[in-house]
KEGU-40549 format. One record per atom (N, C-alpha, C, O): residue in three letters; chain; atom name; x, y, z. Coordinates in nm, 4 decimals, padded with zeros to 6 digits, m for minus. Example, Ala and Ser with C-alpha at 12.3 -4.5 7.8 and 13.67 -1.06 7.14 Angstrom:
ALA,A,N,01.3190,m00.5690,00.7800
ALA,A,CA,01.2300,m00.4500,00.7800
ALA,A,C,01.3200,m00.3300,00.7800
ALA,A,O,01.4236,m00.3319,00.8465
SER,A,N,01.2850,m00.2250,00.7080
SER,A,CA,01.3670,m00.1060,00.7140
SER,A,C,01.2900,00.0030,00.7870
SER,A,O,01.3409,00.1138,00.8039
//
This chain:
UNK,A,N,m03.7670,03.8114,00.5557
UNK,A,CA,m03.7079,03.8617,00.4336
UNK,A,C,m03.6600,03.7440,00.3508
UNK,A,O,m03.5881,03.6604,00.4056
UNK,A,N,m03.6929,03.7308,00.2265
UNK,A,CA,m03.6574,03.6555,00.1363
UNK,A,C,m03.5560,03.6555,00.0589
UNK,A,O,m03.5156,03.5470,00.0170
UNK,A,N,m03.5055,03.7484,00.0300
UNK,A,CA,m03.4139,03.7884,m00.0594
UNK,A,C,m03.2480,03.8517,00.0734
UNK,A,O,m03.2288,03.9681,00.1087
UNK,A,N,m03.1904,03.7691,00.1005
UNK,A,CA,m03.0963,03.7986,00.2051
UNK,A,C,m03.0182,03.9053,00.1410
UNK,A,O,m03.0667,03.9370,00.0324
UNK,A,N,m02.9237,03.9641,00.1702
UNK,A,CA,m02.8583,04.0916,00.2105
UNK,A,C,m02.6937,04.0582,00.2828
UNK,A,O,m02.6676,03.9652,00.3591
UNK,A,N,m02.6383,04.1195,00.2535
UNK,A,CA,m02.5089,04.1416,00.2710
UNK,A,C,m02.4891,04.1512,00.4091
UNK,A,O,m02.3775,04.1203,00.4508
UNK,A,N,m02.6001,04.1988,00.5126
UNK,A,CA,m02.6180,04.1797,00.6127
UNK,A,C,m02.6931,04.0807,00.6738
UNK,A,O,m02.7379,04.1126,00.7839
UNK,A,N,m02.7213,03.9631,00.6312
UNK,A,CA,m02.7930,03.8813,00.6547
UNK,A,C,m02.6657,03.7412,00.6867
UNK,A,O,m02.5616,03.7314,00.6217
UNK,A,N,m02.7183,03.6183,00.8310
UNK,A,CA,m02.6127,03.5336,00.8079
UNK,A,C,m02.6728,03.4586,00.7432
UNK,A,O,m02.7924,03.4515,00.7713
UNK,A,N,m02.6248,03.3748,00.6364
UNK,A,CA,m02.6960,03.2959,00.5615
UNK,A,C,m02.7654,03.1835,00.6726
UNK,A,O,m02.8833,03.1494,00.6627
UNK,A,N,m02.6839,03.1376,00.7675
UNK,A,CA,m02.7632,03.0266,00.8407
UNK,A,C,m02.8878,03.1226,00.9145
UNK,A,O,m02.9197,03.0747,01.0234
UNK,A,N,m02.9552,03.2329,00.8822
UNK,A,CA,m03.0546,03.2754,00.9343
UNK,A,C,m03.1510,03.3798,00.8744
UNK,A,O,m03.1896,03.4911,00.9103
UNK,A,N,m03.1819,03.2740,00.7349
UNK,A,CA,m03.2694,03.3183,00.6570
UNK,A,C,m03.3481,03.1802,00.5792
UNK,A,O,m03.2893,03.0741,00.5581
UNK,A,N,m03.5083,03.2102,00.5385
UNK,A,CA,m03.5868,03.1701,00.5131
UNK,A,C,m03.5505,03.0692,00.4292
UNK,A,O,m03.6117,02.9629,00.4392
UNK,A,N,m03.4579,03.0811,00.3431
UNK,A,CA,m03.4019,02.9695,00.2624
UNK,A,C,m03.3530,02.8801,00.3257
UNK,A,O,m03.4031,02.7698,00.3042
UNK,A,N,m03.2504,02.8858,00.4171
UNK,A,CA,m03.1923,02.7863,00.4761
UNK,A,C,m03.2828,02.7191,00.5879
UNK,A,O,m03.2512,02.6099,00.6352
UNK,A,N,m03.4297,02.8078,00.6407
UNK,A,CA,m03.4953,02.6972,00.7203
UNK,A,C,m03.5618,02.6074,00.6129
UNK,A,O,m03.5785,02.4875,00.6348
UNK,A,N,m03.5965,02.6612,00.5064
UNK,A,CA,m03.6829,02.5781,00.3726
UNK,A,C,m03.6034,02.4293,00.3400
UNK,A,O,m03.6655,02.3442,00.2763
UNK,A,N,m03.4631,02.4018,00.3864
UNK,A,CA,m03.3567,02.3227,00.3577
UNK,A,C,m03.3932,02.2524,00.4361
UNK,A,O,m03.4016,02.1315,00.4141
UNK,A,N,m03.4251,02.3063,00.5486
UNK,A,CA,m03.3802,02.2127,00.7250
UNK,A,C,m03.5376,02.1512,00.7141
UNK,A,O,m03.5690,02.0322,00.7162
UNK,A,N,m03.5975,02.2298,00.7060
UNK,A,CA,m03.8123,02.1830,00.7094
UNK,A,C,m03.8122,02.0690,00.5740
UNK,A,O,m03.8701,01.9607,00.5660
UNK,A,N,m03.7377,02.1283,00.4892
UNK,A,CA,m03.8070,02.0336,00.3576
UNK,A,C,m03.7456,01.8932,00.4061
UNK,A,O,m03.8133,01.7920,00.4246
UNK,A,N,m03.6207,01.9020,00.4220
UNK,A,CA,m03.5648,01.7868,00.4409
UNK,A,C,m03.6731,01.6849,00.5287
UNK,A,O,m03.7308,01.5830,00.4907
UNK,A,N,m03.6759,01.7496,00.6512
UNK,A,CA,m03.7500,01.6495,00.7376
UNK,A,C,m03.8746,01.6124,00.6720
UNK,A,O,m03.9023,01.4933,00.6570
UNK,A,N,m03.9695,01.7266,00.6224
UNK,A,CA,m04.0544,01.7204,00.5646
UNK,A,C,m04.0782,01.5861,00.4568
UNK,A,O,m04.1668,01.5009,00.4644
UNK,A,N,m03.9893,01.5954,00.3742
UNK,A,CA,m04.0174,01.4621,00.2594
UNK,A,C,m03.9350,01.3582,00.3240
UNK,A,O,m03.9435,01.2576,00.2537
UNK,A,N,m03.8433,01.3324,00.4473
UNK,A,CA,m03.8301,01.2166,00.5102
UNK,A,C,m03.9556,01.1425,00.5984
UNK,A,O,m03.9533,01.0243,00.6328
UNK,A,N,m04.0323,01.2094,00.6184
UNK,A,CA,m04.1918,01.1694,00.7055
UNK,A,C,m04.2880,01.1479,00.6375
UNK,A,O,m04.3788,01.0763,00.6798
UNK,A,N,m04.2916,01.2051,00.5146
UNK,A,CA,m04.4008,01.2460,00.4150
UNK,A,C,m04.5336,01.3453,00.4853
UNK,A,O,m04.5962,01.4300,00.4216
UNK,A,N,m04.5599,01.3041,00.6548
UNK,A,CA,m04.6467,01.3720,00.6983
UNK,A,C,m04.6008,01.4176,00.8705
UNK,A,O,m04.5800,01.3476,00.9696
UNK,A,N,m04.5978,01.5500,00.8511
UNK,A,CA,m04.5537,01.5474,01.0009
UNK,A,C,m04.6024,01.6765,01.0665
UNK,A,O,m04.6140,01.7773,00.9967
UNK,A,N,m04.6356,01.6794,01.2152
UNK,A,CA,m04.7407,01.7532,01.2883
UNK,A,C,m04.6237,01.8960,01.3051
UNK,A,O,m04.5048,01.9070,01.3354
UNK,A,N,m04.7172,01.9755,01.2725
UNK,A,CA,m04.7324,02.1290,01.2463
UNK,A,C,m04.6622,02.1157,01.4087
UNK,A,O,m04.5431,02.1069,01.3791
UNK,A,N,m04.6663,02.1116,01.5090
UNK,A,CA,m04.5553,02.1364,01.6410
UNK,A,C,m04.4210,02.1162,01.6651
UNK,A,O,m04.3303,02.1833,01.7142
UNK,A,N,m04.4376,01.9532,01.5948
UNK,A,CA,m04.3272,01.9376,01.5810
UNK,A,C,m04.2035,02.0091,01.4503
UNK,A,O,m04.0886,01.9691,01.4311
UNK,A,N,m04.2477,02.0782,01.4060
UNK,A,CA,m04.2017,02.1738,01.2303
UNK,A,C,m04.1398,02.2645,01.3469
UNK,A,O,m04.0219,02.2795,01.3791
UNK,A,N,m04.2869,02.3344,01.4135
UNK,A,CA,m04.2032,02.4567,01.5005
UNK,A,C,m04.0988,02.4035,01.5999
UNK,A,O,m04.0001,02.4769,01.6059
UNK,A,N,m04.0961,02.3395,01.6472
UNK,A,CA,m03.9988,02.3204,01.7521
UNK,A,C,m03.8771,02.2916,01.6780
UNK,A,O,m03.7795,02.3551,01.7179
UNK,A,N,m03.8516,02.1905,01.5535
UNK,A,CA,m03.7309,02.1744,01.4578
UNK,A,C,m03.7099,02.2897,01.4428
UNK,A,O,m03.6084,02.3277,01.5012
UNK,A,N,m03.7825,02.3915,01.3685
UNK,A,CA,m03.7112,02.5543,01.3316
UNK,A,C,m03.6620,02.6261,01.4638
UNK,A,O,m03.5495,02.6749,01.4746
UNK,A,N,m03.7500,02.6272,01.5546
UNK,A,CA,m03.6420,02.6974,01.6802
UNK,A,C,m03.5086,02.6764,01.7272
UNK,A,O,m03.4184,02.7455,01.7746
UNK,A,N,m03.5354,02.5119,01.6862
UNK,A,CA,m03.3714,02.4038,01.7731
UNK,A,C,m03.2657,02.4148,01.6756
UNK,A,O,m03.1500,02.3979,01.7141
UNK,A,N,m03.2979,02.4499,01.5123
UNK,A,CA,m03.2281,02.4323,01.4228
UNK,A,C,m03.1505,02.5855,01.3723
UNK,A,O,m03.0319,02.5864,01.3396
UNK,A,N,m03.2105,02.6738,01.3720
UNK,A,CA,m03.1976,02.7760,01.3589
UNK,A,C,m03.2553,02.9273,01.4840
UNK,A,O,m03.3654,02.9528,01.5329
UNK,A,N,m03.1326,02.9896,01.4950
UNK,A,CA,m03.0978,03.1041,01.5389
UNK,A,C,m03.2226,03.1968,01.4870
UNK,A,O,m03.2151,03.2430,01.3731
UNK,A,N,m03.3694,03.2327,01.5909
UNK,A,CA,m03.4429,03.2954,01.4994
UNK,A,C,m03.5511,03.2165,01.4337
UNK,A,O,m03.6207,03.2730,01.3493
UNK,A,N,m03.5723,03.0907,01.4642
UNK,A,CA,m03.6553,03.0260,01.3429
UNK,A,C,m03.8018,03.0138,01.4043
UNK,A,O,m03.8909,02.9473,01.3514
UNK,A,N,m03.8150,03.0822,01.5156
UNK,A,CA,m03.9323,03.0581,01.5327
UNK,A,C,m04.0148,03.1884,01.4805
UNK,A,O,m04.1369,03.1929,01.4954
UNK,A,N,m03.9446,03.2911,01.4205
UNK,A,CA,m04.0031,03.4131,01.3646
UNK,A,C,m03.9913,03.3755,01.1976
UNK,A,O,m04.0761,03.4145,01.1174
UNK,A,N,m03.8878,03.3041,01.1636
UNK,A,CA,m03.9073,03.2727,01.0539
UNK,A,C,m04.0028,03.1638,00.9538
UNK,A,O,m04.0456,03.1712,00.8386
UNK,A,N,m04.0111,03.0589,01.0649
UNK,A,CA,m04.0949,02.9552,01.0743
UNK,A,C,m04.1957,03.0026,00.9621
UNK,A,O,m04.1585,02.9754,00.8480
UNK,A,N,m04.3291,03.0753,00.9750
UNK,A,CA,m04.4436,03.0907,00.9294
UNK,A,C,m04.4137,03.1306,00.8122
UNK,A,O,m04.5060,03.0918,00.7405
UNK,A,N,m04.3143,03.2032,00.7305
UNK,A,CA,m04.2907,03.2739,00.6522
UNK,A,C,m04.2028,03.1397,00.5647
UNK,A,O,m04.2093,03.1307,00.4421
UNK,A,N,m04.1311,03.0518,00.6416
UNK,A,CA,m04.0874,02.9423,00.5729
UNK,A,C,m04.2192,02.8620,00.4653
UNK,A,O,m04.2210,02.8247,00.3480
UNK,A,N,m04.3356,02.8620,00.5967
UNK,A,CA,m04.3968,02.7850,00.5331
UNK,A,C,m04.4962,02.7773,00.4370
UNK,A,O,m04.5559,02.6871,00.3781
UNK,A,N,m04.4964,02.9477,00.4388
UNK,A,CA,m04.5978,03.0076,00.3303
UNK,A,C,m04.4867,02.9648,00.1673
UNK,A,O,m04.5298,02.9225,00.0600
UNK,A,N,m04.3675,02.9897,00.1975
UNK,A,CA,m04.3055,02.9678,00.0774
UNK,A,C,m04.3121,02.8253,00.0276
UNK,A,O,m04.3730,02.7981,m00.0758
UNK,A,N,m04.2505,02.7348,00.0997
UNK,A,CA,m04.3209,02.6086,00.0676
UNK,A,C,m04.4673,02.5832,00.0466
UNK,A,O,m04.5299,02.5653,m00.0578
UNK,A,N,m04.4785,02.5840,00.0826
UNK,A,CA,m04.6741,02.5868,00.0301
UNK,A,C,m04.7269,02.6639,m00.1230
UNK,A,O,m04.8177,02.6275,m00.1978
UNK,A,N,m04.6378,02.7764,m00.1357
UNK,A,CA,m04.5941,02.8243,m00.2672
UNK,A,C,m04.5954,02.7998,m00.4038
UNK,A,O,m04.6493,02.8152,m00.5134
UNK,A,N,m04.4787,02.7389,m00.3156
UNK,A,CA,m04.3948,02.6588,m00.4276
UNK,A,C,m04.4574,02.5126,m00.4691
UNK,A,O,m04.4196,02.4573,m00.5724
UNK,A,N,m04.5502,02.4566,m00.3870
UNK,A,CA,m04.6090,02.3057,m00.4146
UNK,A,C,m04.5534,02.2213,m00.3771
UNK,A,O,m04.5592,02.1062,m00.4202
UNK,A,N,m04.4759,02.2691,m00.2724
UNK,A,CA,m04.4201,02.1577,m00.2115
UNK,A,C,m04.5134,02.0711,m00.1266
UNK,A,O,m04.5364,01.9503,m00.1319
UNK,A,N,m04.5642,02.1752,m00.0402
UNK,A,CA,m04.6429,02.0579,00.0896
UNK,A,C,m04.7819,02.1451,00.0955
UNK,A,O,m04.8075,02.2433,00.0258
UNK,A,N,m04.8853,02.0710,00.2194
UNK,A,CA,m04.9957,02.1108,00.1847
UNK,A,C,m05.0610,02.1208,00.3528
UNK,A,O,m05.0441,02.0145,00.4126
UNK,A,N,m05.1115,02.1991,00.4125
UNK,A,CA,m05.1883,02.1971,00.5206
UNK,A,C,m05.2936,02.1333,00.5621
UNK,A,O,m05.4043,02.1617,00.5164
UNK,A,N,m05.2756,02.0309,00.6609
UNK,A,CA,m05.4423,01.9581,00.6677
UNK,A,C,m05.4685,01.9886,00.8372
UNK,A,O,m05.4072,01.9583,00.9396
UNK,A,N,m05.5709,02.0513,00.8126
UNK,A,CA,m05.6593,02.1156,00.9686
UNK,A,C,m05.6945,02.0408,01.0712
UNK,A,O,m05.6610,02.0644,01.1873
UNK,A,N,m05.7746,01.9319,01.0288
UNK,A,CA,m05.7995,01.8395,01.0495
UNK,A,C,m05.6920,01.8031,01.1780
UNK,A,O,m05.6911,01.8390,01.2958
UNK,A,N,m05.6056,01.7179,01.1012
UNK,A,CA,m05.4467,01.6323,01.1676
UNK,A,C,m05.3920,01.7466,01.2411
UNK,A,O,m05.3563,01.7181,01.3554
UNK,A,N,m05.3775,01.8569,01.2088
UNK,A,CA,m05.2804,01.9840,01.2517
UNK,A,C,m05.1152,01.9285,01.1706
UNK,A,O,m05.0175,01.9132,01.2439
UNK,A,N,m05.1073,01.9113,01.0661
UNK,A,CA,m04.9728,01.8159,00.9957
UNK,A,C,m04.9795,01.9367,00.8459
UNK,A,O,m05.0599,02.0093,00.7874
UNK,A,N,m04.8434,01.8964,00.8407
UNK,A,CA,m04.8379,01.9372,00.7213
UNK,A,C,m04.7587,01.7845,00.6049
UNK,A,O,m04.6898,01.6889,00.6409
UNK,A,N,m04.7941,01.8119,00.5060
UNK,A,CA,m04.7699,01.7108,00.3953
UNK,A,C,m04.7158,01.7238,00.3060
UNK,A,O,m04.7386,01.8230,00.2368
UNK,A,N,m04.6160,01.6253,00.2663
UNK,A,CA,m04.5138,01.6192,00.1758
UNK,A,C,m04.5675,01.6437,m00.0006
UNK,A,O,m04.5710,01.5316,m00.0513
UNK,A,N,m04.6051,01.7427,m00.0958
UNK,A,CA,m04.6714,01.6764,m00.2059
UNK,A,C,m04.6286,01.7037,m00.3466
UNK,A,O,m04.6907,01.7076,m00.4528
UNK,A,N,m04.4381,01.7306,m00.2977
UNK,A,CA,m04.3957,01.7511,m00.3804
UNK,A,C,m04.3616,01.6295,m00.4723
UNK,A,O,m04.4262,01.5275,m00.4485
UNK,A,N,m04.2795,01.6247,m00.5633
UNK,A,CA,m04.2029,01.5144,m00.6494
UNK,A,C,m04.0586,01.4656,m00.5890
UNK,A,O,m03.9834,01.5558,m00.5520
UNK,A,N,m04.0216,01.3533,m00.5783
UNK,A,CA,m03.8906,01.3036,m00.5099
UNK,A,C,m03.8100,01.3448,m00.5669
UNK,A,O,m03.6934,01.3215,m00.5348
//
């Protein structure tokens, strides 16, 4: 769910893993799709269900970009 709710804790919604992923994300510029999942599980309560749904939004938005290849995802936003 994207849009949190009055019942929602904020530390356990899609926005706040987008905070925790991006961050690492544009500190690496390139970093392996396992290691993303394992940060969202360790970081957040839940993040391994949220994970995929994080990353469709970033990807979205133009932030980062999927390469098959590497199994990585990539930084390709603006600093």
């Amino acid at each position: 769910m994207l849009r949190p709710t009055k019942h929602n804790h904020p530390d356990q919604t899609v926005i706040h893993l987008c905070v925790i992923l991006l961050k690492q994300i544009r500190k690496k510029r390139i970093i392996r799709y396992e290691e993303l999942h394992e940060l969202s599980k360790s970081k957040v309560k839940g993040g391994a269900f949220l994970f995929q749904d994080t990353l469709n939004l970033l990807f979205l938005l133009g932030l980062i970009e999927y390469h098959e290849k590497n199994d990585s995802v990539e930084y390709t936003g603006t600093k």
